[in-house]
C-alpha positions, 0 to 999 in steps of 0.5 A: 330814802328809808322811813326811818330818814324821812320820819328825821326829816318831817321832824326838823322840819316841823322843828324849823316851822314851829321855831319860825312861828313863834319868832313871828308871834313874838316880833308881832307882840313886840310891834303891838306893845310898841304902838299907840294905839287911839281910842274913840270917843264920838268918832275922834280918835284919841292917841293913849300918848302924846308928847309935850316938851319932850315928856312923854304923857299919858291920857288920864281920860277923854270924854263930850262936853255936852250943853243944851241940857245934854242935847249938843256935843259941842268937843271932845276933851282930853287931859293928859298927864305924866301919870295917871290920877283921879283927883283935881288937887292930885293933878294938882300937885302932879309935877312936869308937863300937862296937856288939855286938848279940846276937839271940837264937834260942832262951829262955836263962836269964839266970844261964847267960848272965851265966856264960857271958859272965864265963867267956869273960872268964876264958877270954881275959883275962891275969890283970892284965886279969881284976884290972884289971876285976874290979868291972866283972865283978862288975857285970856279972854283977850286971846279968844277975841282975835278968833272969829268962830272956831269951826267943826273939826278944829282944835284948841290945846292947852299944855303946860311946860315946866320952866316955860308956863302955859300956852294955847295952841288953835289947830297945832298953832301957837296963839298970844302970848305965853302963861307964865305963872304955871299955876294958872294952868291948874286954874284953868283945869278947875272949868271941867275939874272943879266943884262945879263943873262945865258939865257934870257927865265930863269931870269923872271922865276926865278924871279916869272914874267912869269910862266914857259919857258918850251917849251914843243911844242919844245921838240923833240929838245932836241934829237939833 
């Protein structure tokens, strides 16, 4: 074989490579625009998407919800939505379904939890709102009660399905009965999204303003 045909054959050689390689870094990004990929907060992870009734939303924010004057990380809170937005009356009016999900750092007692949840409520919610929702509270509180404590690393989700209402999920499981009236859910949101908020650091988190409140210098804290 002259040089002349090996130069040839070098050439469609290095072709065939060089077209190999880029139909391989082209599938590689296919794959990674396909995949969800999780963010960390605390050392959860939190899928960027989830699904619920069949609609696929996105998350608005993640964030800790602290107490003890920021000393204890109590859960990790997600808000997911069909698209992102930053304010409490956006969300609002933002139609289809949404997702509250909490993941809890630490054993909580139920009844401290279920009075806490209603007294965000009472916090943020005009008089005619608290009225308005007043059996709905009561249910509330109801369906916590059948809870002895909620223990590290299980979870609560809150989703709200269009035509459906709103119910409440403890570790993937659905407990009591269903919201039906689907504003109650909006309600619900005002205890991390209201003027006054169960804690202050989580509300722009969730809202999608501020990245993260996750006071990791502070960590060591949390042993107290």
């Amino acid at each position: 074989m002259n040089n002349s045909m090996l130069a040839n054959a070098a050439t469609r050689v290095a072709g065939r490579s060089r077209t190999l390689f880029a139909s391989l870094a082209l599938a590689g990004l296919a794959a990674a625009t396909q995949t969800t990929w999780a963010l960390d907060v605390a050392g959860l992870k939190v899928d960027e998407k989830v699904r619920v009734a069949n609609q696929e939303l996105v998350l608005n924010g993640a964030g800790i919800r602290y107490a003890a004057a920021g000393f204890v990380r109590v859960y990790v809170a997600s808000l997911y939505l069909p698209q992102k937005r930053n304010t409490s009356n956006d969300i609002g009016a933002l139609k289809g379904a949404k997702r509250i999900h909490l993941a809890l750092l630490r054993e909580v007692n139920s009844n401290d939890f279920s009075k806490g949840l209603l007294g965000g409520m009472r916090a943020n919610l005009p008089a005619a709102e608290q009225q308005k929702h007043f059996d709905n509270l009561l249910k509330l509180g109801a369906i916590f009660g059948t809870i002895p404590s909620l223990k590290k690393g299980e979870s609560i989700t809150v989703d709200l399905i269009p035509g459906t209402g709103m119910i409440i999920l403890v570790n993937g499981k659905k407990i009591g009965e269903t919201f039906t009236d689907e504003s109650f859910f909006q309600a619900l949101l005002q205890i991390w999204l209201g003027p006054k908020p169960i804690d202050d650091s989580l509300k722009p988190v969730l809202l999608g303003t501020v990245a993260s409140n996750d006071n990791t210098v502070n960590r060591d804290r949390d042993r107290f």
